[in-house]
N, C-alpha and C positions, 0 to 999 in steps of 0.2 A: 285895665278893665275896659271893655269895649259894654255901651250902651247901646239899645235898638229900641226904637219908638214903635210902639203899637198902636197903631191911631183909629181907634175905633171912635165909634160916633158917644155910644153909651158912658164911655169911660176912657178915654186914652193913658196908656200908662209904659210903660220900661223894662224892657229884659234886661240885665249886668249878667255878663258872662266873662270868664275869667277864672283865673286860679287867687284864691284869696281875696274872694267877694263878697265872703260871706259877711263881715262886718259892712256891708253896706245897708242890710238889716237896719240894721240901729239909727241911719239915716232915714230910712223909709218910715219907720217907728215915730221917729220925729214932727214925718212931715201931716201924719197922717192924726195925730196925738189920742189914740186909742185911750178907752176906761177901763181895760182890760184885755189882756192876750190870752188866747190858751192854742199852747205848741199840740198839735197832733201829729205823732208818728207810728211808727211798727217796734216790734221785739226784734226787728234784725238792724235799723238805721236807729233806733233809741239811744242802744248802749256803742255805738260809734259816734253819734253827733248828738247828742240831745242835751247834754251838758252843756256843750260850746254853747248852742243856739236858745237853750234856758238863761243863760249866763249874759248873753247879748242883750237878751230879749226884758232879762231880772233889773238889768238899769235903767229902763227907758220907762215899763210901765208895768205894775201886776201881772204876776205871769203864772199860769195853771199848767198841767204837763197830763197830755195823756197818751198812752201808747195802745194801740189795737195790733191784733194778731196779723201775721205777715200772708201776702198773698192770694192771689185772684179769687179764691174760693172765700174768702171771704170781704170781696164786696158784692155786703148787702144791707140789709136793712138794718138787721142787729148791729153793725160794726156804727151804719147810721146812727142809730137812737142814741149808740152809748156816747158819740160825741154830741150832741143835741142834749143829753144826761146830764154831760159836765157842764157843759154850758149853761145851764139853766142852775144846777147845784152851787156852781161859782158863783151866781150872779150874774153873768154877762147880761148887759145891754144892748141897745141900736147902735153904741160907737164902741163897742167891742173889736175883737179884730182875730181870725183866725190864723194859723200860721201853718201851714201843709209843710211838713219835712218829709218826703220820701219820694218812692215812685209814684209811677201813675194811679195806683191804686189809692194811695193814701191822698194824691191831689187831689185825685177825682171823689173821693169819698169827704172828705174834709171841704172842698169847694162845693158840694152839695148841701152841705151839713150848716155850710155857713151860710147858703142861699133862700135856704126855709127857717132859720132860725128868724123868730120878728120879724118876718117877711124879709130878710135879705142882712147881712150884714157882712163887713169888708174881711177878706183873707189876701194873704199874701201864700205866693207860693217858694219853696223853695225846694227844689227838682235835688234827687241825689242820685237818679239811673241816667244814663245817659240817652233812653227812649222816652225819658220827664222833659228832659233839657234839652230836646229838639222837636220836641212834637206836644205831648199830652202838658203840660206845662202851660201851655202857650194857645191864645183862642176861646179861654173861659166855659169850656164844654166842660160838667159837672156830672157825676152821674153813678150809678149804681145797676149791678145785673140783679136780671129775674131768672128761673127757670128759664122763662120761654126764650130769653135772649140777653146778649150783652149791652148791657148800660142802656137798656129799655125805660130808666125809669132817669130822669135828670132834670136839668136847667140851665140857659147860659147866665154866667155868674162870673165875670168877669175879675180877675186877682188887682189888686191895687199897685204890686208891681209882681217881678220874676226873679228870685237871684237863685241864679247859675253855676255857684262856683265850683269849677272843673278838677278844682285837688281832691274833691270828695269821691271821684269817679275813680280815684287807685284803690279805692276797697271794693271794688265791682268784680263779680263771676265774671269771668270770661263770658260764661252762656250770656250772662246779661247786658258785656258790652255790645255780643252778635245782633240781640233783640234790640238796642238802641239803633243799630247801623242799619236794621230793617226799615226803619222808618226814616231815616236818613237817606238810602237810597231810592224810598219812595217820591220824597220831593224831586230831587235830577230826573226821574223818570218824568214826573205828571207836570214838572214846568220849566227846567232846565237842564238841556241839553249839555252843555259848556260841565255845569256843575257834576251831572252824571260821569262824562270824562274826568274831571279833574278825580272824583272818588276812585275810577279806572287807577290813576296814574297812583293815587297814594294811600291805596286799601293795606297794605301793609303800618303805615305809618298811624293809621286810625285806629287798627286793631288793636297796635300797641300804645294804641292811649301818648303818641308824642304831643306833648303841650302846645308845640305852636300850632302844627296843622291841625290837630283836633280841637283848639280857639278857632279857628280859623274853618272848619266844617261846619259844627255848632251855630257857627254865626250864622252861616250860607244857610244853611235849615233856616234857623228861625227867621233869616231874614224874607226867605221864600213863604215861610205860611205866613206871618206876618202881615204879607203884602196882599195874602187871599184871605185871610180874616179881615183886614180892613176895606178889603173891598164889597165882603159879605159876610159882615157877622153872625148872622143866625143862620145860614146854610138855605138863602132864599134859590139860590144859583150854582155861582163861580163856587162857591166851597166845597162843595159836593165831592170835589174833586179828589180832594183830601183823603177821599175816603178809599182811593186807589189801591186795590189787594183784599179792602177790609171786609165789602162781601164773602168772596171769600173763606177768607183768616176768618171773622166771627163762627163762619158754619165748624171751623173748624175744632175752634174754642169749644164749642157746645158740643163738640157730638163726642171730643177728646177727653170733658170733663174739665170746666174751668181750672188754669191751675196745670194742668200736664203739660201742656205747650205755654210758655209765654208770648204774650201781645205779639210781639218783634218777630218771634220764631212764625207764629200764624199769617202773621203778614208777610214774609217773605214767603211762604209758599201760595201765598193769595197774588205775590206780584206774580210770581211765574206763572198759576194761573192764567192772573189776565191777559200779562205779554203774550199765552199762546192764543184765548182768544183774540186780542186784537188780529194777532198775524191769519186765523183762521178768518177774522170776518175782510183781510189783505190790504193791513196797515201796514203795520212791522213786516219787514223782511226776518228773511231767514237770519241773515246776517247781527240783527237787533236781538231777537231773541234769546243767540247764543252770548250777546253780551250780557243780558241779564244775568242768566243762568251761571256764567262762570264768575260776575261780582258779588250774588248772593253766595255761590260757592265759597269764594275766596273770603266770605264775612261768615263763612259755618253754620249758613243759615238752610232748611232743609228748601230744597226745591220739587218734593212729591209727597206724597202720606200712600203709604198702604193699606188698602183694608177697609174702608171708610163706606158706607153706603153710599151710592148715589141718589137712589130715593130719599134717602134721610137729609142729605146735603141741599137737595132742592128743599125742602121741606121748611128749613133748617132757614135758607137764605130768603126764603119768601115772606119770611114770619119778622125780617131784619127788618126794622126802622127804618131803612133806605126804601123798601119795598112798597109800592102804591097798589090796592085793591090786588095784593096776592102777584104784581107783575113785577116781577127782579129789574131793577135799576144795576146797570153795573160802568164804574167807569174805566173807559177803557182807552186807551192809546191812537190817535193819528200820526204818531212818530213818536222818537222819543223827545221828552220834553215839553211834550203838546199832549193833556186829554180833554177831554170831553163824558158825557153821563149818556147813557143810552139804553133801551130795550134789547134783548140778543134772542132771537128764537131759542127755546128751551130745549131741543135736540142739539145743538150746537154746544151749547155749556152742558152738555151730559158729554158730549161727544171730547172736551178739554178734561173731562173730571175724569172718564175712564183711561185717557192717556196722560194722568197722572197720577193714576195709582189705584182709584175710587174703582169699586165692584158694582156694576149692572144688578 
């Protein structure tokens, strides 16, 4: 089992990544000596892991189980309350302790749920996609979509640790190992150069889920945001960065219909995106470009959308979070391995969107 310190100011605490980590749980349990747990999962990770992780969880301290419906369409408010529901039904208190089992969706919903609950109270995550357990997992970003936009509505809420264990990821879609490997190839692009190559060299071996090298990716991920959440926890700066593709991939999200595209799938056509502006605004070479394109390729992730408004897509990305008084913030590439956050004239990003698919 490999450990990675997250050293935030607010709360520092521990990813465990690994195959057969999951009883580490029960340590964590320990350390933390909770009045109460209640596991929150989906109808698609319940009836695969939610026995084991009640079972863990049933020795250490009181334990409540609840399952919300599976998938991005439903994070929202509803899927909120109804855990904020049990929690209060149960009992729980300020030393209560929530437990996330699932994707991003269920951390993000459940690490919200537990941030407003009596003003704030401790969850642990534990990631089961492989887009949990190297990106959204990790960082304490909390949150929930609106109409107007994705996870418009949130907090940072910081997990009391991470467990990662990577035997859960042999019951994963294919489509949903792609969407983890989106955000995986996001970090090599926006901070490591070496890293991006090394996924070059062994995109086969990650596809197919081989245990050591995909321990050994995983880490590389979380140790890269890691080191940019501890540098800026609430996204004063350097974090921003993070968000590389997600302009983007959210316009996508929304105008696709939460739920049609997965997170990973929108983000990789948000990297290629960006790669073409950067090259347009003459960072990236030609040469950079086409390496994106054929790594996203080789991870089955799409690299264009058909059909899409362009009017709508600005529309769409002005109304994003990242956006100040209506002007797109987009981060974009000085090479690869290196970005930056910037301003882009707004004929330029029409001018990326129509050569990738989007209609004038």
């Amino acid at each position: 089992m490999i450990s990675i310190d997250v050293s935030v100011r607010s709360a520092p605490y521990k990813i465990y990544l690994g195959e057969n980590s999951l009883p580490q749980l029960a340590q964590e349990l320990k350390k933390i000596h909770p009045s109460s747990a209640l596991i929150v999962t989906n109808t698609t990770v319940g009836p695969l892991y939610g026995e084991k992780v009640r079972k863990i969880c049933s020795e250490e301290v009181r334990t409540e189980y609840l399952e919300l419906p599976d998938g991005e369409a439903f994070k929202n408010w509803d899927s909120v309350f109804m855990v904020l529901t049990k929690l209060a039904e149960m009992g729980a208190d300020r030393k209560s302790v929530v437990i996330a089992l699932g994707g991003g969706v269920v951390g993000d919903l459940a690490g919200f749920a537990a941030s407003i609950y009596m003003r704030g109270i401790k969850f642990i995550q534990v990631p089961t996609t492989l887009l949990a357990q190297v990106d959204s997992s990790v960082g304490g970003k909390t949150g929930m979509n609106m109409a107007a936009g994705k996870n418009m509505i949130g907090s940072f809420h910081q997990p009391s640790a991470v467990i990662a264990d990577s035997s859960v990821l042999k019951t994963l879609p294919a489509r949903e190992v792609s969407a983890g490997i989106g955000e995986i190839i996001k970090h090599g692009m926006l901070a490591d150069a070496d890293y991006f190559a090394d996924l070059e060299a062994n995109m086969e071996s990650l596809m197919a889920l081989d245990s050591e090298k995909t321990a050994e990716i995983v880490a590389g991920s979380c140790k890269i945001k890691s080191a940019v959440v501890a540098e800026d926890e609430k996204e004063a700066g350097r974090r921003a960065c993070l968000n590389l593709g997600h302009t983007f991939g959210h316009a996508i999200e929304k105008l696709t219909g939460y739920g049609t595209w997965l997170h990973g799938e929108a983000v990789g056509c948000g990297l290629m995106l960006a790669a073409n502006l950067s090259q347009k605004l003459g960072n990236l070479t030609e040469e950079d470009v086409e390496r994106v394109r054929k790594l996203l390729e080789r991870a089955n992730l799409p690299v264009r959308i058909e059909g899409l408004s362009v009017d709508e897509a600005i529309k769409a990305m002005k109304g994003d979070k990242k956006s100040t008084g209506g002007v797109i913030h987009f981060v974009l590439l000085n090479k690869l391995g290196e970005s930056y956050v910037s301003e882009v004239p707004e004929e330029l990003v029409r001018e990326v969107l129509v050569e990738g698919g989007y209609v004038a």
